[in-house]
C-alpha positions, 0 to 999 in steps of 0.5 A, spaced: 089 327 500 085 329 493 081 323 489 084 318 486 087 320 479 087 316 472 092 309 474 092 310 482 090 304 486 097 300 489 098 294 484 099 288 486 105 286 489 111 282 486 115 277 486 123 277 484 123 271 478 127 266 482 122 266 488 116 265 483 116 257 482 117 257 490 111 261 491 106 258 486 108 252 487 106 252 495 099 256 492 097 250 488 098 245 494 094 249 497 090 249 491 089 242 492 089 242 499 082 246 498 079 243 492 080 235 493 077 231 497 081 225 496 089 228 496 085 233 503 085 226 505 091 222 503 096 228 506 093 227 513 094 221 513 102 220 510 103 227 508 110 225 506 107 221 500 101 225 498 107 230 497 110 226 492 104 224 488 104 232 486 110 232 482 110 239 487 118 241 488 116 244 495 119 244 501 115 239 506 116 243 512 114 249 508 108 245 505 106 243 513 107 251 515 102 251 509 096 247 509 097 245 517 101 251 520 106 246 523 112 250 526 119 246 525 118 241 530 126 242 532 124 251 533 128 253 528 127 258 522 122 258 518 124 254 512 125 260 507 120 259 502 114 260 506 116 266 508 116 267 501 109 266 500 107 268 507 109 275 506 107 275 498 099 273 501 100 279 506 102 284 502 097 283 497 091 283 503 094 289 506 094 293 499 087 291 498 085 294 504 089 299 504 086 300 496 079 300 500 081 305 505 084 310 501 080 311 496 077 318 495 071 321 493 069 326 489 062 328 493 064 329 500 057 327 502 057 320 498 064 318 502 061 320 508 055 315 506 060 310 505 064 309 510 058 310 515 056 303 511 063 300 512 063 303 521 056 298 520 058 293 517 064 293 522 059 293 526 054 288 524 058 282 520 066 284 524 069 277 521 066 278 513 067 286 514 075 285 513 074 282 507 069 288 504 072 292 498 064 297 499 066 298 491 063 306 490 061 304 482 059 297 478 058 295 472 054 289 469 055 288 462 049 283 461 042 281 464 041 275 469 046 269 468 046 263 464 050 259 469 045 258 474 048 256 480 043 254 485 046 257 491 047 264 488 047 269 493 044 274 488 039 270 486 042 273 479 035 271 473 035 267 467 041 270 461 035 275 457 041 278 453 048 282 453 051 289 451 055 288 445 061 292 443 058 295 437 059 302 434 053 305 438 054 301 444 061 302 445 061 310 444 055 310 450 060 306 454 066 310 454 061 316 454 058 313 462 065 311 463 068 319 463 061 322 466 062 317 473 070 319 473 066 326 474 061 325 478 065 320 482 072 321 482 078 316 481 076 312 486 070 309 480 076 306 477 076 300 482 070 298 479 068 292 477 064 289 471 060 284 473 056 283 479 050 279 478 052 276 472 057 272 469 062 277 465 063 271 460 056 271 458 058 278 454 062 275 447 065 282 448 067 283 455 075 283 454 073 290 450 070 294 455 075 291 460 080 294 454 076 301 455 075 301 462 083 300 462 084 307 457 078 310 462 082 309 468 089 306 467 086 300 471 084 293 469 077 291 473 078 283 477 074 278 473 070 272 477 067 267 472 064 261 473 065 260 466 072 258 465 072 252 463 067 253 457 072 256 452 080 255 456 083 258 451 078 265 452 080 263 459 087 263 458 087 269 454 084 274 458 088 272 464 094 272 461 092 280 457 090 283 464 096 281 467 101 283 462 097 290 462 096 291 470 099 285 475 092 284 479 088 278 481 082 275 477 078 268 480 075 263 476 070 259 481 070 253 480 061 249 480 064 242 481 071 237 481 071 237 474 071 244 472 077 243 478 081 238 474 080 241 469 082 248 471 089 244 474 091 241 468 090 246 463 095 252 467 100 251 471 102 254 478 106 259 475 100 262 470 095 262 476 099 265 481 096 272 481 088 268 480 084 264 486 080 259 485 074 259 489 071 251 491 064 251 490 062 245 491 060 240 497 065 236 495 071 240 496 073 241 503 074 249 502 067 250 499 064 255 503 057 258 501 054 263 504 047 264 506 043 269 501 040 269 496 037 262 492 041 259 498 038 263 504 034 257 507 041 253 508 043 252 515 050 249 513 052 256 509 055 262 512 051 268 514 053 274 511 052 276 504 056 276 497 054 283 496 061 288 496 059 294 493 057 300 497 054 305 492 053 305 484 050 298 480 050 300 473 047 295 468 048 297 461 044 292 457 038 294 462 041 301 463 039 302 469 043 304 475 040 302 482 045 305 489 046 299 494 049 297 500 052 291 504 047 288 510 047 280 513 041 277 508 036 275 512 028 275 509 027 282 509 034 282 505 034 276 501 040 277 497 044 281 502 044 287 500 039 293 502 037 297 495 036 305 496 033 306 489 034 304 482 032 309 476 033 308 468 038 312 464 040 313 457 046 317 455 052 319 461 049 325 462 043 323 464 046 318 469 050 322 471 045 326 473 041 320 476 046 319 481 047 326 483 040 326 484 041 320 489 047 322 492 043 328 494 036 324 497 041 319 501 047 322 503 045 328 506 050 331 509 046 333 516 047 326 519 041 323 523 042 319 530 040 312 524 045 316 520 051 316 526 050 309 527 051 308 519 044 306 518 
């Protein structure tokens, strides 16, 4: 298979119209099964009553299968719209993976590199390695974070500025886009455009996703801790980015205000193709991972946030930096092993940067370290 070309990554799977409310309808019962503590509560002990305290139109058996995994006590068929919801979750983690799978590399030593990095951590973290994108190319349109969550795992520093749209800016955007299409292939299309940041924190961000998307006929997920600063901002790139490419965004939620609020401004319908990630204490789904500002915490997770296995470049800075996923540990703080980082100053040159590293990193005579996926 040659690389991937302009607009070639599998979309997200759809849903025929008359299954729609069935579905989103079971994801936001999920939804307040995974962020509210007292309906987590109130549906074990009278399930039947926390249902109807939703307003929810959803089959009760389904609702169980859901949020319990309770077969049908009496072994009949699944109740028809969990299989529904079922199927559409499956897919769109199969599509996902398969996404992952076959993207194909411009630079046949930089895809060797990668997937020797996805053998170990296969190896090293099995559970978190089925979920690992190992992105070969990711752009941050600021410089550190004004959120500041304490238990970042990147450890992303104060917001010092962003990289705004202007005339200049905007042609050195397009400019490194088309020269990573060249030097990476199609596969750069599965980027994203936030790493250690917070993509709202850029006022422009909604137009580079625009020039991402002419670039590669992709539109980039967003994960913001921010959604609820401006909802209708919120409200608007969801609705632009669905209507442009059906794909998953993820709007993470610090605490059950932002929850609440989130809950009440969209419905199920208009959040069907976003997750929403508990990330606070108090939500029973919360899961936080030890890395980061959060290393020391041994009630977190061991792992990493880290999801790239290749190019991080900042724009604002304009740096780019070739890293690589490892369990974070005190070596490796934030859960991510960095090979180099080097300055840039048009596409051209970081073009060449990343030949060059390409070059140092990814040999192609492959040592017993490289064979292992060192």
């Amino acid at each position: 298979m040659g690389a991937l070309k302009k607009g070639e990554f599998e979309g997200t799977v759809t849903l025929e119209p008359s299954r729609v409310p069935h579905v989103a309808a079971l994801k936001r019962l999920f939804e307040l099964w995974a962020l509210d503590k007292e309906f987590h509560d109130a549906y074990r002990s009278d399930p039947a009553g926390a249902l109807a305290s939703t307003g929810l139109n959803v089959d009760p058996r389904a609702g169980a299968l859901v949020l319990l995994g309770q077969l049908p006590e009496d072994g009949g068929e699944l109740p028809e719209t969990f299989t529904w919801y079922r199927d559409f979750f499956e897919e769109r983690f199969a599509r996902g993976r398969r996404n992952s799978l076959r993207m194909q590399i411009a630079d046949p030593r930089f895809a060797g590199w990668r997937a020797r990095q996805m053998r170990r951590c296969a190896r090293d973290m099995p559970y978190m390695a089925r979920f690992m994108s190992h992105l070969p190319l990711v752009f941050e349109l600021s410089l550190g974070c004004s959120v500041g969550c304490s238990f970042c795992a990147l450890s992303a520093g104060r917001l010092e500025g962003a990289f705004r749209h202007t005339e200049a800016n905007a042609a050195l955007w397009k400019d490194v886009l088309s020269c990573m299409h060249a030097a990476i292939g199609g596969a750069a299309g599965a980027a994203l455009c936030y790493y250690a940041t917070e993509p709202l924190d850029n006022p422009d961000y909604e137009l580079f996703l625009k020039d991402f998307h002419n670039e590669f006929g992709e539109v980039p997920q967003t994960t913001t801790a921010a959604a609820t600063r401006d909802l209708g901002r919120t409200r608007e790139l969801l609705r632009w980015g669905q209507q442009t490419q059906l794909h998953f965004d993820r709007l993470s939620l610090l605490g059950k205000r932002d929850a609440d609020a989130v809950l009440a401004s969209f419905t199920p319908e208009e959040l069907l193709y976003t997750d929403l990630l508990p990330q606070f204490e108090e939500a029973p789904a919360c899961s936080l991972k030890r890395a980061g500002r959060n290393l020391g915490d041994s009630r977190a997770e061991e792992g990493t946030s880290a999801c790239a296995s290749g190019f991080i470049v900042n724009m604002f800075e304009r740096s780019v930096r070739l890293v690589t996923p490892v369990v974070a540990s005190d070596e490796h703080p934030t859960g991510e092993l960095v090979y180099e980082k080097a300055g840039f100053s048009d596409g051209a040159s970081l073009e060449g940067v990343v030949r060059g590293m390409i070059e140092r990193h990814m040999s192609v005579t492959l040592t017993l370290a490289d064979l292992l996926g060192r």
